[in-house]
N, C-alpha and C positions, 0 to 999 in steps of 0.2 A: 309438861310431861307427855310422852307418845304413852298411848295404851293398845295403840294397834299399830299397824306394818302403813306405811302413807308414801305416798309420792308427791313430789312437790314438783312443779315447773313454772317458771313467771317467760310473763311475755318479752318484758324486759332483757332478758339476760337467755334467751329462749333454745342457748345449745346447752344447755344443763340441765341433767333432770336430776333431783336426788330424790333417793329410797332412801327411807327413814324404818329400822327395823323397831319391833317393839321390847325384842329380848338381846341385841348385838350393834356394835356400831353401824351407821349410818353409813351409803357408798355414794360418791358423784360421780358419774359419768357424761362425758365430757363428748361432743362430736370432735370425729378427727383424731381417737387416741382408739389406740391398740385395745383397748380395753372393751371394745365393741365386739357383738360377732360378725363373722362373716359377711352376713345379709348385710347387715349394719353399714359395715366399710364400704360393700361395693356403693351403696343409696348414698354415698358423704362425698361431696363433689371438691367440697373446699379444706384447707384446713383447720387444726383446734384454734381458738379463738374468735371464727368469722363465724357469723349465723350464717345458716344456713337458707333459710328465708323462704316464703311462700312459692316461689317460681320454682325453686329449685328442687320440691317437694313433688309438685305436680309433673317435673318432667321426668321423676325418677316412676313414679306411675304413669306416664305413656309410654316410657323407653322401654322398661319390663313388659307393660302391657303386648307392643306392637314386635317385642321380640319370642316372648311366649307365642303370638298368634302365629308369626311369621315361622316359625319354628314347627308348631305342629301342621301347618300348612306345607313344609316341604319334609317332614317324617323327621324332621332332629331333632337332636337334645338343647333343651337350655340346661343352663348352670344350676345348682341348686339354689342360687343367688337371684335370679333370675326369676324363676318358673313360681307363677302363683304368687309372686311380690306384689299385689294390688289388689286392693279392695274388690269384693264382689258382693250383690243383691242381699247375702245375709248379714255380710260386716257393716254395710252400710244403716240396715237396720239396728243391728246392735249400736251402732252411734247413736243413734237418735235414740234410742230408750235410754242409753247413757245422758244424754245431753236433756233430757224432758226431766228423767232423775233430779240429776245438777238442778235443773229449775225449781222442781217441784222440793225441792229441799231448802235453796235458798228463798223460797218463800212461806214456810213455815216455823221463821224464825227461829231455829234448832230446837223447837219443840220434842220431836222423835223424829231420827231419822229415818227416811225411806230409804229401806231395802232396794236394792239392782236387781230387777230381773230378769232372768235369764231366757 
């Protein structure tokens, strides 16, 4: 039984994320389906069914990247799609207090969980 709101993602199967609500049905969202936004679509290289895969992740962070710089480098606009689509110095950190979380939870044997902090 869900008691709270969860996300699921397996590596296996790794263009699927489902949200699992705690008070409404459950949604899957799928790479490659209309049902993404915007940002979403332009970053989805292939279509629904194929992973997407590690490679193809990291070059939608250069592509954004090196088009945001080149862009503010000659006074133009990027797309809203575009602009700001890549991690920076604070997202980065918030990963890793994420991912220390994750550890520091899966080794106290679901005793209480540790809070995320922000």
């Amino acid at each position: 039984m869900v008691t709270k709101d969860s996300i699921e993602w397996q590596h296996t199967d790794c263009s699927i994320v489902v949200v699992r609500w705690f008070d409404s049905p459950g949604e899957v969202y799928c790479a490659g389906t209309q049902y993404l936004s915007q940002k979403t679509m332009h970053n989805t290289r292939i279509p629904a069914g194929h992973p997407e895969g590690y490679i193809g992740a990291f070059a939608n962070i250069y592509r954004n990247f090196t088009r945001t710089v080149r862009a503010k480098k000659n006074d133009e606009e990027c797309s809203s799609n575009e602009l700001g689509d890549f991690p920076d110095v604070k997202e980065g950190v918030r990963g890793m207090v994420f991912i220390e979380t994750c550890v520091a939870n899966g080794r106290n044997n679901n005793e209480k969980w540790i809070e995320l902090k922000e």
